[in-house]
Each structure stands twice: as structure tokens, then as C-alpha cells.
C-alpha positions as CSV (number, residue, x, y, z in Angstrom):
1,X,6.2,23.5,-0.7
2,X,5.2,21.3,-3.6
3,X,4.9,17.9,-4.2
4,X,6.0,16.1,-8.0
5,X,2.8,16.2,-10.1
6,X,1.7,12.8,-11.4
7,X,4.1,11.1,-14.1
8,X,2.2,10.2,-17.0
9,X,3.5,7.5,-20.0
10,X,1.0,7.3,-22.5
11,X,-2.0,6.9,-20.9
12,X,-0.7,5.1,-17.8
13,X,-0.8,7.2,-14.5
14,X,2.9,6.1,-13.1
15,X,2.8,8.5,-10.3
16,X,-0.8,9.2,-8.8
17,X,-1.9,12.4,-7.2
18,X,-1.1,12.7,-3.7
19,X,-3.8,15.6,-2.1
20,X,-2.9,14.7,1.1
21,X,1.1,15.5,0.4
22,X,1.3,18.9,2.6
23,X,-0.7,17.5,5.3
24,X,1.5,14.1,5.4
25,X,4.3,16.0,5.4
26,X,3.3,18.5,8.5
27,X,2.2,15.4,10.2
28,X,5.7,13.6,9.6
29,X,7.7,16.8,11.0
30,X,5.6,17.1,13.5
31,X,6.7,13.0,14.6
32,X,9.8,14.0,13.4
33,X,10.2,11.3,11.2
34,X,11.1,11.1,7.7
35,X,14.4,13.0,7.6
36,X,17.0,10.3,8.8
37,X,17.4,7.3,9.5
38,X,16.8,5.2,12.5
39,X,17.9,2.3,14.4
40,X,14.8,1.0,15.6
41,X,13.7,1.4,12.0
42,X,16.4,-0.5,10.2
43,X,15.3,-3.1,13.1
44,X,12.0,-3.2,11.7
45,X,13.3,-3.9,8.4
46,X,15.2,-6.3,8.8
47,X,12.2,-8.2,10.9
48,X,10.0,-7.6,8.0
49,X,12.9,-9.2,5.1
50,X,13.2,-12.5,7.8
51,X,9.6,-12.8,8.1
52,X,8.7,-12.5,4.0
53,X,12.1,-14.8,3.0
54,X,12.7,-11.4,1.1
55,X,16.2,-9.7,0.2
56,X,14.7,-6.4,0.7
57,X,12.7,-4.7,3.1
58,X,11.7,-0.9,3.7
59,X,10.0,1.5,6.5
60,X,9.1,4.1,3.8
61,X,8.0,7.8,4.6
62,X,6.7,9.9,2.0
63,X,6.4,13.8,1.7
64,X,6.3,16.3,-0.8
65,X,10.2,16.1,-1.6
66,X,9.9,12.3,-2.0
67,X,10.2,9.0,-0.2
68,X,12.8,8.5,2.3
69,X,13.5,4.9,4.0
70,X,14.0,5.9,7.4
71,X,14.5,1.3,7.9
72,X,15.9,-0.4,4.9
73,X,17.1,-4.0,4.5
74,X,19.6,-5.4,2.2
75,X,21.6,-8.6,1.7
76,X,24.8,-6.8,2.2
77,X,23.2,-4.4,4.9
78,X,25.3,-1.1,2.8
79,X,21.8,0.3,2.6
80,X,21.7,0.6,6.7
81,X,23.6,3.1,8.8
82,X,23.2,7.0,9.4
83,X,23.3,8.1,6.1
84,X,20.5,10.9,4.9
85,X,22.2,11.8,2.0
86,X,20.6,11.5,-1.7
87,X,22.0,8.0,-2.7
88,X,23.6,7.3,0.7
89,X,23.5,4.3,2.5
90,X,26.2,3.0,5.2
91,X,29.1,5.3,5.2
92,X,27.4,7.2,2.6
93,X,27.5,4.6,0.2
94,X,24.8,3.6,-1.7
95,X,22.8,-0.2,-1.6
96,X,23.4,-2.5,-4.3
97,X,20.8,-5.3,-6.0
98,X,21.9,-7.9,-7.7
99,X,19.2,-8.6,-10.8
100,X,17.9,-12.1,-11.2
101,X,20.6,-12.0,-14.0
102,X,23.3,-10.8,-12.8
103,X,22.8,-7.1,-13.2
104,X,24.2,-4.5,-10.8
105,X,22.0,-1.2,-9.5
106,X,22.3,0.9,-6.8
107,X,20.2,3.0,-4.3
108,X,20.1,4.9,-1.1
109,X,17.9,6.2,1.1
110,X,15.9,8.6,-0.8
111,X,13.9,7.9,-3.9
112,X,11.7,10.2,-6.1
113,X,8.4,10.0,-6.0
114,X,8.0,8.5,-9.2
115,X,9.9,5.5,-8.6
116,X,8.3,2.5,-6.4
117,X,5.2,1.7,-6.0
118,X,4.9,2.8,-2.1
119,X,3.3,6.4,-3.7
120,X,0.5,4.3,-4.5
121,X,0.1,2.7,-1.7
122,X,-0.1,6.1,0.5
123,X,-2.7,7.3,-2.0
124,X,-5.0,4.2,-1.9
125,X,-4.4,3.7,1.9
126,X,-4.8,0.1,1.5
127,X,-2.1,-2.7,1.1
128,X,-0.9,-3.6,-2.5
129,X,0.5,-6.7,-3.7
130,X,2.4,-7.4,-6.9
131,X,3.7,-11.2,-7.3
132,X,5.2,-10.2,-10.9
133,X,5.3,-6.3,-11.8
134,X,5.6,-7.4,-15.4
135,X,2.1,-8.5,-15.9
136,X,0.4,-5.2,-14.5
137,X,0.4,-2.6,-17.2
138,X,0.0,-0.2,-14.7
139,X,3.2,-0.6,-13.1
140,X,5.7,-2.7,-15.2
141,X,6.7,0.9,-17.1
142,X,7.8,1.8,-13.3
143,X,11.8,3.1,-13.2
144,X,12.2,0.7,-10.6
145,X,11.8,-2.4,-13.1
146,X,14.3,-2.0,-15.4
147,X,16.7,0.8,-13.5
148,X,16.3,-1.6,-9.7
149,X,15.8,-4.6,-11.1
150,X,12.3,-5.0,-8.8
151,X,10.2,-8.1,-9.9
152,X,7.4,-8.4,-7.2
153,X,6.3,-5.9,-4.0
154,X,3.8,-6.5,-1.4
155,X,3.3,-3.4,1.0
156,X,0.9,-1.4,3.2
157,X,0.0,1.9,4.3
158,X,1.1,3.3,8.0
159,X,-2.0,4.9,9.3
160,X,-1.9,6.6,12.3
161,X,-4.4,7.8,14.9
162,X,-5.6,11.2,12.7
163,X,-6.3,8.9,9.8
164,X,-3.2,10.4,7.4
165,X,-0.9,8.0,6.1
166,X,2.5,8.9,7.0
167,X,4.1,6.6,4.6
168,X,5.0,2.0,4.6
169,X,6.4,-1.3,5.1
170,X,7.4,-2.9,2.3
171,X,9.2,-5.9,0.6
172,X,10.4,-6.3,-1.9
173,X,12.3,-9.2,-4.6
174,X,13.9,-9.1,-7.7
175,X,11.9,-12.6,-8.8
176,X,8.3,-13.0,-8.8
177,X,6.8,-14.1,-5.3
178,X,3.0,-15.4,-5.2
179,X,2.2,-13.8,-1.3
180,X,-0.7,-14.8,-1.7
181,X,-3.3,-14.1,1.3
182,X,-0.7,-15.1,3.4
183,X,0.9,-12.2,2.8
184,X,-1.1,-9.7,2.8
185,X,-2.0,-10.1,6.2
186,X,1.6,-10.5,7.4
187,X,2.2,-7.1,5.9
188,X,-1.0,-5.6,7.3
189,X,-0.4,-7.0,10.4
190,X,3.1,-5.4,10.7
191,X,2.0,-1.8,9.4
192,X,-0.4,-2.0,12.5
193,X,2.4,-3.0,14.7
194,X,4.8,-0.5,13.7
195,X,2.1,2.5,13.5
196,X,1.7,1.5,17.5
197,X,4.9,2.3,18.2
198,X,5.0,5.2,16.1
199,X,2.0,6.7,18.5
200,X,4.2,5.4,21.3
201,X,7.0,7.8,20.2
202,X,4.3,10.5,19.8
203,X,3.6,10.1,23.6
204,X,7.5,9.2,24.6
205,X,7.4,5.8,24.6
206,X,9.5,4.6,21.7
């Protein structure tokens, strides 16, 4: 198996090389996560989107096909339910965000890997947070600006026991948000939480 090789624009890395892809992704079969969705995840989501005052709100897994929100949390909640398929959200319909302006745009579960700035997150293994995409040159080229209409992300990486970053929790708003320390803690705080019950699942417990 392969995973997408790093996007490049100019000379802005968009996508950055993810080594530890293979091993992520034996250790995410091996939990059995990162190939539908769950309950307990959308849950955790929608914790997460009350806590940051955010519209938006992700458990994010990533392997070498991609990133797949195994929690997601929308205003309209069409991104929740069963649905696994490319695009699908509840029902098999897809989530919509509504732009600061007005603008429309749709997603489902999955997302290439090249899109978001989770990927990043995974490959730094530390929390990331972006109060206005635009003014990081690094990231304001991201699909997810202009095609999702994202403005600001704070998220952080879910590190469990064997030290490989299975994937995030995110947030997400289509206006800038200053999170400040504030929230960077919150986030960090809530990756640890959920990565506890992930090794609780390990051993039967969640």
C-alpha cells in the first residue's frame, strides 16, 4: 500500500511526508478504527464543537488512503450517521458549510490527504493552531480554503501508548477565531481524553 506523496505549489509543501503512514495504518486496523463511523465518536465531536463555540468539529483518522472522520460535527448534523461512503454523510448524503458569505460546499466523511491541515498535525505530533488560515502562507493555498470555505483550525494529535499517532480532534470555523492559549490546552486536553478511551477499547473497555 502507498500513501499520496507530498503536494507541492511552488515552493510551498501543502501535503508533508508522512513516514510513519504504513505503520499508522497497521496500527489503526489493528484498533479497528478508521474505516467507519462511530457513535461514541460523533459523541465526541459534538462535545468538542460545544466546548470551542465551533460549528465544526472532527475525530480524524489518517492512513495511507486518506483521512477518514470516524466523529464529525455539523450545524445541521447531515455529516453524522453510518455513512462510510466517499462523500457520505447521514443517509449517505454529504455535510454542507455555509461560507461566511453565503457560499455553499459540501463534504463527507472521507477527505484526501491533501486537503486539511490534520496531515500536518499527524506528522508534527504536536497541536496546531490557526486563528486566520489566510495569513500563513503555508496553508492559505490549502483546498480546504477556498473549495470548504475553512477560515481558522486548532487541532491535535491522538497519541497512543506505542507512541504512533493514529490520527485528531479538531475544530474547525469558517471565520477567524483567536484560541489563543486557551485553546490549545482545551484541545490538548481532549486528544488525551479521547486517546484514553481509545486504549480502553484496545483492552475492552470502550
Amino acid at each position: 500500500m502507498r500513501y499520496d506523496p507530498p503536494r507541492l505549489a511552488g515552493r510551498l509543501l501543502l501535503t508533508p511526508e508522512d513516514k510513519d503512514a504504513p505503520a499508522r495504518t497497521r496500527r489503526l486496523r489493528r484498533l479497528g478504527l478508521g474505516e467507519r463511523a462511530e457513535p461514541a465518536f460523533d459523541a465526541f465531536a459534538d462535545r468538542l464543537a460545544e466546548i470551542a463555540a465551533v460549528p465544526y468539529a472532527m475525530v480524524n483518522f489518517i492512513d495511507e488512503n486518506g483521512q477518514f472522520f470516524a466523529g464529525l460535527h455539523t450545524p445541521d448534523g447531515m455529516g453524522t450517521g453510518s455513512g462510510t461512503g466517499a462523500g457520505s454523510g447521514s443517509g449517505g448524503r454529504p455535510a454542507v458549510i455555509v461560507a461566511a458569505d453565503g457560499t455553499e460546499y459540501q463534504f463527507g466523511r472521507r477527505m484526501a490527504r491533501d486537503h486539511g491541515f490534520c496531515p500536518h498535525v499527524v506528522v508534527r505530533g504536536k497541536a496546531l493552531a490557526l486563528e486566520d488560515v489566510r495569513d500563513y502562507p503555508r496553508f492559505a493555498g490549502n483546498p480546504v480554503v477556498d473549495e470548504i470555505g475553512i477560515r481558522s483550525y486548532l487541532g491535535a494529535p491522538l497519541i497512543d501508548r506505542t507512541g504512533i499517532v493514529l490520527g485528531t480532534v479538531c475544530v474547525e470555523d469558517i471565520e477567524p477565531r483567536p484560541w489563543g492559549r486557551a485553546g490549545l490546552d482545551t484541545i490538548k486536553a481532549m486528544a488525551a481524553e479521547l486517546v484514553e478511551r481509545i486504549e480502553l477499547r484496545e483492552s475492552g473497555g470502550f
